[in-house]
MDAnalysis code that builds the backbone (N, CA, C; Angstrom):
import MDAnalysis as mda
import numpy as np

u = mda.Universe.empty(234, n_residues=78, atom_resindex=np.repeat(np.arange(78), 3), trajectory=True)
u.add_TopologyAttr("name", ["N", "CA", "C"] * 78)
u.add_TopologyAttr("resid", np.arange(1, 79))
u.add_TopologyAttr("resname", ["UNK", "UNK", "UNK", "UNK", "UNK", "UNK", "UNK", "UNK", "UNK", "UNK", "UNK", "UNK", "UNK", "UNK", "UNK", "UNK", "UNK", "UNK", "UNK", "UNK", "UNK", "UNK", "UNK", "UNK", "UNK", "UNK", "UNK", "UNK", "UNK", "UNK", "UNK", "UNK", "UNK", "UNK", "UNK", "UNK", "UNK", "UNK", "UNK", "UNK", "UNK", "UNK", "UNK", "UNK", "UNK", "UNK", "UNK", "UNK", "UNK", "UNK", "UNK", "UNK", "UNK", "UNK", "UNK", "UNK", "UNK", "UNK", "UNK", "UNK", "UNK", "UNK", "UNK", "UNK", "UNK", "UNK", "UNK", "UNK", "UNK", "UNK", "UNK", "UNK", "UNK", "UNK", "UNK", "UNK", "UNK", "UNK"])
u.atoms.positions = np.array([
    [41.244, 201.102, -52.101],
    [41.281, 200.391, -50.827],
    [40.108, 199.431, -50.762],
    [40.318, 198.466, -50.124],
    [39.292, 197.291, -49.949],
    [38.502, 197.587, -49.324],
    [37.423, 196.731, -48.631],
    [36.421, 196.465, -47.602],
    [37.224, 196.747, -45.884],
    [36.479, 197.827, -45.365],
    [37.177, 198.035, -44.187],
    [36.049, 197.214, -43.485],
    [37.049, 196.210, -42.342],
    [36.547, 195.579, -41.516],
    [36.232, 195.970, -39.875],
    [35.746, 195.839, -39.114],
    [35.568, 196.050, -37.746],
    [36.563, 196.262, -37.054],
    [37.462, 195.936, -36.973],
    [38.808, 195.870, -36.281],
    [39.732, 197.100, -36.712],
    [39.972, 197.438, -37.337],
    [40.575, 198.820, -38.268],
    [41.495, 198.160, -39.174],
    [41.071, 196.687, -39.187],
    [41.802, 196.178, -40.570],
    [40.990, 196.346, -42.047],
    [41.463, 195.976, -43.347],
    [40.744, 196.336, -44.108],
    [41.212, 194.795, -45.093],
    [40.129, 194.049, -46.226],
    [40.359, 193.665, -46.807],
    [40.834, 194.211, -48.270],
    [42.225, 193.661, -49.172],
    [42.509, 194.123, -49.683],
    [41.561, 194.258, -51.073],
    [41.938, 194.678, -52.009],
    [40.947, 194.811, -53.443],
    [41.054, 193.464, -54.144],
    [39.367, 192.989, -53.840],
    [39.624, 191.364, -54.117],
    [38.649, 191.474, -55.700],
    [39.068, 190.108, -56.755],
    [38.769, 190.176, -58.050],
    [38.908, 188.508, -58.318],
    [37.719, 187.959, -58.675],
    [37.862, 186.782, -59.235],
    [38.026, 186.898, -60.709],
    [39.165, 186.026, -61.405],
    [39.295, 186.379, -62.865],
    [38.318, 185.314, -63.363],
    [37.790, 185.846, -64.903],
    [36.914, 185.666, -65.514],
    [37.114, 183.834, -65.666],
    [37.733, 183.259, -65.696],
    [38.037, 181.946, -65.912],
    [38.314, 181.123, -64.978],
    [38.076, 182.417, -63.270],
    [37.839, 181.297, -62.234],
    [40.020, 181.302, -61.707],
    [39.287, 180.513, -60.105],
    [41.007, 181.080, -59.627],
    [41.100, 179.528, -58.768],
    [41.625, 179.251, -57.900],
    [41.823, 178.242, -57.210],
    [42.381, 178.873, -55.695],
    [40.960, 178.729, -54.882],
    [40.804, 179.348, -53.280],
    [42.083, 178.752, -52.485],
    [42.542, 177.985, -52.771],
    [43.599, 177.246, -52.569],
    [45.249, 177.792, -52.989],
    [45.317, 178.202, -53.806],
    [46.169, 178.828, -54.590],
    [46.531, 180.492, -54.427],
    [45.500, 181.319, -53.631],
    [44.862, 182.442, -53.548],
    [45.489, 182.309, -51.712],
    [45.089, 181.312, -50.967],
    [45.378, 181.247, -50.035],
    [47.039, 180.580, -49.635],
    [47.580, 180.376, -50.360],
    [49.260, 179.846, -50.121],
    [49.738, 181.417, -51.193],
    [49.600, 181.831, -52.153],
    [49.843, 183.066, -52.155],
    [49.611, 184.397, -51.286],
    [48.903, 184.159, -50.264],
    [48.882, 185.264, -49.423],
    [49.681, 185.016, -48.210],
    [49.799, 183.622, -47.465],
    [50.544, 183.172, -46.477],
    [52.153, 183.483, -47.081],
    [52.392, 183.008, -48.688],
    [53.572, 183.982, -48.946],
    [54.417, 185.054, -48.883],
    [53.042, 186.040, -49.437],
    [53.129, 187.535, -49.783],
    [53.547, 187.972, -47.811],
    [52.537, 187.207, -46.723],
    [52.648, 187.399, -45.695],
    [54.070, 187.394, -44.687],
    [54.293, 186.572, -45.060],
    [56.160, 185.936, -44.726],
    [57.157, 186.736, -45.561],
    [56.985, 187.060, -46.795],
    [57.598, 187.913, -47.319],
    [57.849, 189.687, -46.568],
    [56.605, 190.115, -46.728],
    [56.399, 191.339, -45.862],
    [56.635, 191.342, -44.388],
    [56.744, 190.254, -43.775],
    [57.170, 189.899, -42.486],
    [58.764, 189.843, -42.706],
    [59.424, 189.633, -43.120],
    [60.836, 189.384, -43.644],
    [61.065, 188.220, -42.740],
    [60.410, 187.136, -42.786],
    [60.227, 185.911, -42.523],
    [59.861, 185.388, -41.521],
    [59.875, 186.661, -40.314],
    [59.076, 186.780, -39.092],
    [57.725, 185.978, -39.082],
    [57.498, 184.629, -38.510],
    [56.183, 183.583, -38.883],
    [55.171, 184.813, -37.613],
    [55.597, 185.310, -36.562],
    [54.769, 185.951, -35.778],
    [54.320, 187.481, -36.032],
    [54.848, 187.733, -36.857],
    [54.612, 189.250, -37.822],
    [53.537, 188.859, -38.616],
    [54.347, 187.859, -39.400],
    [53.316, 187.424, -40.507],
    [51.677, 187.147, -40.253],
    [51.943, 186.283, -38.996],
    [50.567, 185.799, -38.324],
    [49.465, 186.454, -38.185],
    [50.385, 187.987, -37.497],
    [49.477, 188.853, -36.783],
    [48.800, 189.459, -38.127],
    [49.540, 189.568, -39.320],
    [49.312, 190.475, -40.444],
    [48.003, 189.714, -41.252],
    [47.996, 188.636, -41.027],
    [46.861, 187.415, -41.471],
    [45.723, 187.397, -40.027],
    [45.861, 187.635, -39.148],
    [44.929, 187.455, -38.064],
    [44.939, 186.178, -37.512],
    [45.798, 185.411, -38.041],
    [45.777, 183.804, -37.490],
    [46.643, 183.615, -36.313],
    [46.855, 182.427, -35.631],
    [47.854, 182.084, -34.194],
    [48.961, 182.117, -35.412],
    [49.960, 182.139, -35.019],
    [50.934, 181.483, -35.286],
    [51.263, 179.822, -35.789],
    [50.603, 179.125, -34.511],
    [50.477, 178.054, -34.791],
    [49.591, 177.570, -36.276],
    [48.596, 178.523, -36.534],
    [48.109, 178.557, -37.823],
    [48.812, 178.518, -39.078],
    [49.889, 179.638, -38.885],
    [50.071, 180.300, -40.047],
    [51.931, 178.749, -40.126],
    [52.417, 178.134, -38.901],
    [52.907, 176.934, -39.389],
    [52.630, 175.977, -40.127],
    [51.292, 175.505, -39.669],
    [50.277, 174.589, -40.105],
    [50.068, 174.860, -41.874],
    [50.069, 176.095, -42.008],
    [49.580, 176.434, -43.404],
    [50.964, 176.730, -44.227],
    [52.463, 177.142, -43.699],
    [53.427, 176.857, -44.184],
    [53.897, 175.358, -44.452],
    [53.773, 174.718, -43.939],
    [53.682, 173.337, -43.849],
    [53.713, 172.345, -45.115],
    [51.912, 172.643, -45.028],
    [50.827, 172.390, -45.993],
    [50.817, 172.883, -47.285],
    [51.707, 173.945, -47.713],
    [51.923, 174.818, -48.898],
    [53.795, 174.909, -49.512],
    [54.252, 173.737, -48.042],
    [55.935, 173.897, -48.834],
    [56.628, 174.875, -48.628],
    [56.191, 176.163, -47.828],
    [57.159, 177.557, -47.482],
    [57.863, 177.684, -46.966],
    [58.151, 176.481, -46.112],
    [59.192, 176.700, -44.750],
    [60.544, 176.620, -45.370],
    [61.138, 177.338, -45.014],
    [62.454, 177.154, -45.818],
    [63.470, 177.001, -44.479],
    [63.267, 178.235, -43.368],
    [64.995, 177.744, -42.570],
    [63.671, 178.390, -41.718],
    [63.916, 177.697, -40.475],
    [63.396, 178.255, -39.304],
    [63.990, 179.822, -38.330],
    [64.352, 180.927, -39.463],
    [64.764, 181.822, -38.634],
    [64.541, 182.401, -37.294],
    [63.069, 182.194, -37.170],
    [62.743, 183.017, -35.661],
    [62.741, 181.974, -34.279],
    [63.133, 180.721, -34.632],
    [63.378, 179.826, -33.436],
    [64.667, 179.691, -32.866],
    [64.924, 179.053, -31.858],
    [66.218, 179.445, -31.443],
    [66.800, 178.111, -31.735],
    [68.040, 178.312, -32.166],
    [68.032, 177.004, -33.018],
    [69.365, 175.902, -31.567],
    [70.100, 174.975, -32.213],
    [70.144, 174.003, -30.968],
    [72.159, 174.799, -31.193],
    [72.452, 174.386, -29.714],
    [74.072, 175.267, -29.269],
    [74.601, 174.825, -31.159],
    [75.679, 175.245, -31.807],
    [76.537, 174.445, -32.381],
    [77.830, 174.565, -32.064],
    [78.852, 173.799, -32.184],
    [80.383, 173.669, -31.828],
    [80.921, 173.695, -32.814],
])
């Protein structure tokens, strides 16, 4: 188990590999892993990251994840 934080959350078991990682890369893989484990729920996901929501769009966005807007209500169709 990781670093337990103040909140009764815990960070998971973190490891920089020997040749170096890309913080960038590290961070659109977790907004993934996040939406995934959310089963695409962006407000599950959010809470599971600690960010608004509006965050965790912003960073789907920015990383290409959005695929279908499931949790919005989408417009009548006929």
């Amino acid at each position: 188990m990781g670093k337990a934080l103040p909140d009764g959350r815990s960070l998971p078991k973190l490891e920089i590999p020997e040749g170096g990682t890309s913080l960038e890369e590290v961070e659109r893989e977790l907004v993934d892993l996040a939406m995934t484990q959310a089963n695409g729920n962006q407000t599950h996901a959010a809470k599971l990251l600690d960010i608004s929501r509006d965050a965790l769009r912003y960073k789907l966005k920015k990383f290409g994840l959005i695929h279908v807007e499931e949790d919005e209500p989408s417009a009548a169709t006929s």
